[in-house]
N, C-alpha and C positions, 0 to 999 in steps of 0.2 A: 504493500500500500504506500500512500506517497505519505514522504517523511514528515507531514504536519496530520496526520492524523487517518481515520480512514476513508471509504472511495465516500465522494457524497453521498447520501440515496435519494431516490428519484429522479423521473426525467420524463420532458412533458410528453400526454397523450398526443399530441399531435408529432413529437417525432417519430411517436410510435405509428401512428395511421401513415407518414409520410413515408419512413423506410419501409413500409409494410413489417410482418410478420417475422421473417427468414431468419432475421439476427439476433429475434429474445426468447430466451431462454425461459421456458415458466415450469416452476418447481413447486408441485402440493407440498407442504411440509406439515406432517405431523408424528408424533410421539406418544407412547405408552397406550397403545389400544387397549392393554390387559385381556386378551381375546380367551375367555374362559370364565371370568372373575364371575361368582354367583351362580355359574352356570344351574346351580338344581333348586334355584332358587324356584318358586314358582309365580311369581311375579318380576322380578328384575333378572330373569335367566336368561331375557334376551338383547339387554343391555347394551352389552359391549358388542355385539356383532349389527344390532342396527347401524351403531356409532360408524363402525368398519364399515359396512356397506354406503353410508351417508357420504363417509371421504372421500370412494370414488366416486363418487357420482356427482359429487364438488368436482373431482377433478379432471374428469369429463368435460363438465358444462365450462368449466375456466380454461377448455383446448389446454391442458398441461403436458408441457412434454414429456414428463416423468415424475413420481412420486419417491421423494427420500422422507424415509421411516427413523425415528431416533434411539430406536431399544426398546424391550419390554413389547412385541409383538403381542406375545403370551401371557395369560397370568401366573401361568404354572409352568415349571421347569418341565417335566413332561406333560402337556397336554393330555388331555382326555381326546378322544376319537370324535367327539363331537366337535368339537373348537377345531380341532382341525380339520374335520370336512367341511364346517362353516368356511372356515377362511378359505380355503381351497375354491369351494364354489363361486365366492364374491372375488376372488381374486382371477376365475377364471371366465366371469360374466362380464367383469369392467375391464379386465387387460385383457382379453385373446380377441379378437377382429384385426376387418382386414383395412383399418386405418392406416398412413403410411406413420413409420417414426422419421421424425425429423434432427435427428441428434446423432451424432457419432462419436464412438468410443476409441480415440486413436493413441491410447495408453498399452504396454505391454500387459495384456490382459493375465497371465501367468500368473505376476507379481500383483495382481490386484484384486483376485479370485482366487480362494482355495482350495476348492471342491473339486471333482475329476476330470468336467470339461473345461474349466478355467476361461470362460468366455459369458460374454453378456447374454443376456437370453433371448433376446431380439434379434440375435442374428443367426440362431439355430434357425436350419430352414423346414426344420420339420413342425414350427409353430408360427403362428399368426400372432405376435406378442404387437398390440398397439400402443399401451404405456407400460415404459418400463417401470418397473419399484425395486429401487437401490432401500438396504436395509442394514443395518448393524447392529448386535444384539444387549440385550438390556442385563441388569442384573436378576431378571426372573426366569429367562430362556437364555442364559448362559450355557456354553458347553458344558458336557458331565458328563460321567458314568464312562461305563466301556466303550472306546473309540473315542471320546473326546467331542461326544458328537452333540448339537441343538437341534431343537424342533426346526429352527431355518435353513439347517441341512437337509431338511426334509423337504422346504419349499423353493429352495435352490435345486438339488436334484427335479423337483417335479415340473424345471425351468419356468416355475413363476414368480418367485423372486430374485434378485441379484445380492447374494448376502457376501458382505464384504466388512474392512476393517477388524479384522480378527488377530490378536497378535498372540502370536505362540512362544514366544521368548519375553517374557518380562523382562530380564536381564538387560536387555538389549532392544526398545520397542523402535522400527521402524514403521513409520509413515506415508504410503507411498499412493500417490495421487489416481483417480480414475479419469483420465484426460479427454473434457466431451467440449464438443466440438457442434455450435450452432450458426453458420453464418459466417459471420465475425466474431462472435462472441465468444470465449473460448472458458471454459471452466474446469480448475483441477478440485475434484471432490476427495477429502480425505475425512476417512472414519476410524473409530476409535471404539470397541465394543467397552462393556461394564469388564473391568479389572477392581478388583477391590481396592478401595480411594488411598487408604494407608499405602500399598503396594506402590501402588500410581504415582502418588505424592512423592513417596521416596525417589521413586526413578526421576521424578523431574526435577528435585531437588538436585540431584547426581548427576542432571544432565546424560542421563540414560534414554531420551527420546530424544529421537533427529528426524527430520523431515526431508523427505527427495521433492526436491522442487525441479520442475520440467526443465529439460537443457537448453532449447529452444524459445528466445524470447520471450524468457520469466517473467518481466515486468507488464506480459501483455495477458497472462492466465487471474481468473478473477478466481481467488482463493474461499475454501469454505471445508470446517469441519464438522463432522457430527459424531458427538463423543454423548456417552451416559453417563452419568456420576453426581455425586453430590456434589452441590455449588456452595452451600451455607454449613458453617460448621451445627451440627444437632446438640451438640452437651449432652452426647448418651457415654461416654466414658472413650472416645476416639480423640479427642483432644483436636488440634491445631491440624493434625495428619489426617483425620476424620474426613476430607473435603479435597475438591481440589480449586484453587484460588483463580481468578480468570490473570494473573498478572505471570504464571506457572506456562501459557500455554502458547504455542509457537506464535509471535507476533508478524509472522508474514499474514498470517489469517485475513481475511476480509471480514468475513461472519462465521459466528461459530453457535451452531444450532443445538441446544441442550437438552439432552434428555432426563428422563429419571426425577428430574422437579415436577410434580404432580402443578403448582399452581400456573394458573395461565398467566403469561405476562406482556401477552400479545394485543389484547385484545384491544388497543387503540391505535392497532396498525403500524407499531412501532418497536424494532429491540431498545436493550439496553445498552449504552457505551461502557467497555469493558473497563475495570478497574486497573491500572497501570498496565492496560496495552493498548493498540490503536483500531482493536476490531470493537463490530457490536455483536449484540449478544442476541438470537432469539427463542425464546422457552416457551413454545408452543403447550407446553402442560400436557396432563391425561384428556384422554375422550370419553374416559367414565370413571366415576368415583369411587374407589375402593376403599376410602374410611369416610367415617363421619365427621371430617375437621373444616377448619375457616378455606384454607387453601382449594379443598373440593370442591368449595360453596362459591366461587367465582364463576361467572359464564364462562365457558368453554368453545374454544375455537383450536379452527388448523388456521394454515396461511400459503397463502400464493408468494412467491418468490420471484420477481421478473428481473432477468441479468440482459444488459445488452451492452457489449463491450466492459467498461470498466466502472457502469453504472449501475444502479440496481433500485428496486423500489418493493416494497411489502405491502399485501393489504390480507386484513385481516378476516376469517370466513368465522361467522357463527355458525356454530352446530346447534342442528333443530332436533335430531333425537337425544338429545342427551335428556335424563331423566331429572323435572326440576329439585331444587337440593337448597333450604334456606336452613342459617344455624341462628341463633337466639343467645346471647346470654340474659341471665334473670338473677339477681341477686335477692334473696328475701329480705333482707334487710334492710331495702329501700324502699317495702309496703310493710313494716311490720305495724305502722299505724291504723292503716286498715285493714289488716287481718290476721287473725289470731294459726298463726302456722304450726302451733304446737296440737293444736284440732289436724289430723290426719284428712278426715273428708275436707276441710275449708282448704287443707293445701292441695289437694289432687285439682277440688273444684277450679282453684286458682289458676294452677296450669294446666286442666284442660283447656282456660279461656285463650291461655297465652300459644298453646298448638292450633287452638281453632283461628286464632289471627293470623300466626304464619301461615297456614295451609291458605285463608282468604287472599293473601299478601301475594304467594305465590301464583295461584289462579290467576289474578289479577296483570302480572309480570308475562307468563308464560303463556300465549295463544297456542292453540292448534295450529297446525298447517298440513300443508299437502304429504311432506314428507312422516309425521304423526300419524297421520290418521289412519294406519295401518298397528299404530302400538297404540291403541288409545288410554291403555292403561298407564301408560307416561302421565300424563294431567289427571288422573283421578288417583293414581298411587303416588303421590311426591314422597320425600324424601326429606323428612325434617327430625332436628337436633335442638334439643333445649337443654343448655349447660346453667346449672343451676347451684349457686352458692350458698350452700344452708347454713355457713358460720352461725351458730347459735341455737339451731333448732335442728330437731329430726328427721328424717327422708322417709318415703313411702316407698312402697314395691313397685320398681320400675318393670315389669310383666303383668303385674295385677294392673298397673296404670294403664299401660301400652293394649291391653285390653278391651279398652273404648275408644279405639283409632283402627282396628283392624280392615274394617271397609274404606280406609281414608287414608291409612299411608300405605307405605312401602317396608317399612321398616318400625313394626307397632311394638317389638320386644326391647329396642332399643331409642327411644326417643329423649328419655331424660340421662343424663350424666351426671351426676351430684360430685358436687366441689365443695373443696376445703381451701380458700385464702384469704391470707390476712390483708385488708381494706387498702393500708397502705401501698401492698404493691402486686394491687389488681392487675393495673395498667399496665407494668414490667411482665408480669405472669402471662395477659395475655398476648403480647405481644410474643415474647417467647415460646408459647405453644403455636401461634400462629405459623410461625418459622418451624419450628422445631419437628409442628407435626404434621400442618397442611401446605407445607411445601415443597414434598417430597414425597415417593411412592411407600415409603415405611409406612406411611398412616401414625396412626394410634400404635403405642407399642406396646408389646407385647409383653404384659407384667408377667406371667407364668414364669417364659422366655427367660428375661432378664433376671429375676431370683434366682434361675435354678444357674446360668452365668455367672453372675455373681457370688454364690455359696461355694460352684467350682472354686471360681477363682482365690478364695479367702480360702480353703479348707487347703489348697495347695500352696499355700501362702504362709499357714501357722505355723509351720515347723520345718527343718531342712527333712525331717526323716518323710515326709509327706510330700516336698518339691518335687515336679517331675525334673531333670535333669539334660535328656537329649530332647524328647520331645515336647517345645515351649507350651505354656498353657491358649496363646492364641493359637496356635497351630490345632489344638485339639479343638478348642473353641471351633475354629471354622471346619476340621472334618466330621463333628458332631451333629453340630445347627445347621450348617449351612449346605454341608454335604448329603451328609445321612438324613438331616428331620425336614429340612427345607427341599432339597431337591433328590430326595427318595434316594439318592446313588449308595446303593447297599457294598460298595468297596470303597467309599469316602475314607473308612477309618482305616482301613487296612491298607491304602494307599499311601496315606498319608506317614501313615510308620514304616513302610515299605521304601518311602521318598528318604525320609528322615535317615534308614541305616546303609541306605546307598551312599549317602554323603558322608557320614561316621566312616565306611569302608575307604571313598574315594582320597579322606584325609588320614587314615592311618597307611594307606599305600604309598602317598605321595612324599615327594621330598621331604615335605616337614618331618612325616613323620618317623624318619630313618632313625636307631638306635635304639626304640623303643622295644627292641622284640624280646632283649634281655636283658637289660636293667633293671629300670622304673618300676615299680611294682603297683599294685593293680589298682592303688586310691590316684597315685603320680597320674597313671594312663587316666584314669577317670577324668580328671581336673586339665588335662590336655585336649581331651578331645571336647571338655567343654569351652575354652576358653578358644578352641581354631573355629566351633559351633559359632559361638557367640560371635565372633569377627567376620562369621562369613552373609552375603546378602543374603535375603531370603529371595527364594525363588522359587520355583513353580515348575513340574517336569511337563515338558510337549505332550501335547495331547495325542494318543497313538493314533497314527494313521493322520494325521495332518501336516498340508503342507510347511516345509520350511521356507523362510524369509526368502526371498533373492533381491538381487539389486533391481531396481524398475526400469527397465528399459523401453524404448519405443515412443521415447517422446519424455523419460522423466529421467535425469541422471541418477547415478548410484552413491555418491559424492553426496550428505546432506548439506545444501545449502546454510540451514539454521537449525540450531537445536532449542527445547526448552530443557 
């Protein structure tokens, strides 16, 4: 981008009706479909896949030339067989015709695809592919399990999505451009799937990610990435490395598209300017809600992307199925004049009234329309939250409550939330769940979860006779939670300590560890291989059966230009 900041955006309609068509580039963008989330729901089970079907069909009527997806396709690390025939179908209703594409991919396709054909799916000649959908994967359809494999290996083989940015070497992450080609206008797309942010963090602290920028008149490719990750540090116990900061991330950037932030922050047609770098920011949010927080309760949009040449302009698309979703706070304490809350029935009757105004409030906000009127239980089921501070007084059964809403919401088991804070630093409080909880696809979190996390963590923590030694307690943390209970991969743990004595083996073979075979005795060897442990990165073994790194050729040098 040029040295005073980034490309301007916008440029008028009338240049566009002048040049005609040929030379802008228009790109759907949107993020975290959760294609599954509720699914056995019997009311919101068909949520997330209206939403899906809605975006093409946006991105149809807006002639786009292609749709880029920002992670979290899925809401489940393995899909159920339903979600994925769902998507299957909408993806092969709105992208297979015999439209012409108008974009070419003049990037070494190799280095930019990992999968078996390594090529864009548009140009297999045994499909009729009229938009393409470039994809990268989120933290919930991450690779896993045997072969290293995602649900988007699934819809890359089945050539209807183009899933890319996958790095298989943490250690070492290269970045390497998809070089598409409209006109004049010429765009290097780089993607970056979910790496866990701590991991991430470190590497770009390290300057362990570099970027292949095209060898060929670099200053004339309009730059953009599509990365997942936390953006906001949360204060769940990740500290500072918890997140990754926008000032971390390669500054040749033009725009850098975010996934994984649940809240929208698009919606007035506009990103963010990045925080000490020269790109903007845009955080298109989820398509459907999968907690009940502030962040969810934002209207919901995708966005059109128009590139021509070294300009660009955004406009923002409302989503019309998205199911409506209004949150409430209520503090008792600011009616306790007129009404006696420690009477159980006076407090239900209370906030029944205060549900019956949001549900009115809502109605009110949200019409039918054409694209509804096939879910019509969208406007007669909404989706409302009433967070209620009972400092002082007692709480009632939110199931026994949620009881006389059954015909009226969505969500009648869970309406009320009872809080405990002190007056003084309401406003800090809510402010920081706002961030903490609805700004991001974590939701609400998961107290079970985090207890039985934290108890690990302390019980190995009281005594040396009780510390694990080779294998760290996050390490077990993430083969536990994250492997084994979050994404079912029933060799999570055994990999993971499988990982772990590979590397103990690789360090008593090596140089260092020469003269140890008959000396030192067996506390010395102990305290060696922890402390060459303790120095060495962490990293992460290749997923089997996936492509290795190569240099990018065919328009993008091997040579990184810039690193972060």
């Amino acid at each position: 981008p040029p040295a005073n900041g980034p490309r301007i955006p916008g440029f008028l309609a009338s240049t566009m009706a002048e040049d005609g068509d040929g030379d802008v580039l228009r790109i759907l963008i949107a993020s975290d479909m959760h294609l599954g989330y509720a699914e056995k729901d019997p009311i919101r089970g068909e949520d997330s896949f209206n939403t899906f079907e809605e975006i093409f069909i946006k991105a149809n009527e807006q002639q786009a030339d292609m749709v880029l997806l920002a992670g979290d396709l899925f809401h489940d690390n393995k899909p159920s067989r339903r979600a994925l025939q769902r998507c299957m179908e909408v993806l092969r209703d709105h992208c297979l015709g015999q439209r012409e594409v108008h974009i070419e991919v003049v990037s070494d396709q190799t280095a930019n695809f990992h999968d078996k054909y390594k090529s864009v799916n548009y140009e297999d000649s045994n499909y009729n592919v009229q938009l393409p959908v470039f994809s990268i994967h989120g933290n919930h359809d991450d690779p896993a399990g045997d072969g290293g494999l995602a649900a988007l290996d699934l819809m890359s083989t089945a050539n209807l999505v183009n899933y890319f940015g996958r790095a298989n070497d943490i250690a070492s992450v290269r970045l390497y451009p998809i070089l598409i080609q409209k006109g004049i206008t010429k765009l290097a797309l780089y993607g970056l799937g979910h790496i866990r942010d701590e991991r991430l963090h470190r590497a770009l602290e390290r300057k362990e990610v570099s970027v292949a920028r095209p060898s060929k008149d670099t200053d004339q490719w309009f730059n953009l990435l599509a990365l997942h990750q936390n953006r906001h540090e949360r204060g769940a116990g990740d500290g500072k490395k918890g997140y990754i900061k926008e000032s971390q991330l390669p500054s040749c950037m033009d725009i850098v598209v975010w996934g994984h932030e649940h809240k929208c922050e698009i919606g007035s047609g506009a990103g963010t300017e990045a925080v000490g770098n020269n790109f903007v920011v845009l955080q298109p949010g989820s398509t459907v809600a999968t907690s009940l927080v502030e962040g969810e309760a934002e209207d919901k949009h995708v966005g059109l992307l128009e590139v021509r040449g070294d300009q660009w302009k955004f406009t923002a698309l409302p989503l019309e199925t998205v199911r409506p979703f209004i949150l409430k706070d209520v503090v008792l304490q600011d009616y306790e004049q007129e009404y006696d809350f420690n009477d159980e029935p006076t407090l239900m009757a209370f906030l029944e009234e205060k549900v019956e105004a949001a549900i009115l409030e809502l109605r009110e906000r949200h019409t039918t329309t054409a694209l509804t009127k096939a879910a019509e239980n969208r406007a007669k089921f909404p989706l409302v939250r009433l967070r209620v501070d009972y400092s002082g007084y007692s709480t009632c059964n939110p199931q026994r409550f949620g009881q006389r809403f059954v015909d009226k919401v969505a969500n009648p088991s869970d309406i009320l939330l009872f809080t405990r804070k002190a007056r003084k630093k309401a406003e800090a409080a809510a402010a920081a769940e706002a961030r903490d909880e609805g700004a991001y696809d974590g939701g609400e979190p998961d107290d079970a979860r985090t207890q039985i996390q934290s108890f690990v963590g302390e019980f190995l923590q009281k005594g040396s006779k009780e510390q694990l030694r080779l294998l760290a307690e996050h390490e077990l943390n993430t083969a536990v939670f994250e492997g084994y209970v979050e994404k079912e991969n029933k060799s999570a743990i055994s990999a993971a300590v499988d990982e772990k004595l590979r590397q103990v083996r690789e360090l008593l073979n090596g140089e260092r560890a020469k003269g140890f075979d008959e000396g030192p005795d067996r506390k010395a060897k102990e305290t060696f291989i922890e402390d060459m442990l303790a120095k060495q990165p962490h990293r992460t073994a290749p997923a089997a059966g996936a492509a290795s790194s190569s240099a990018a050729g065919g328009g993008a040098s091997a040579p990184p230009a810039s690193s972060a």
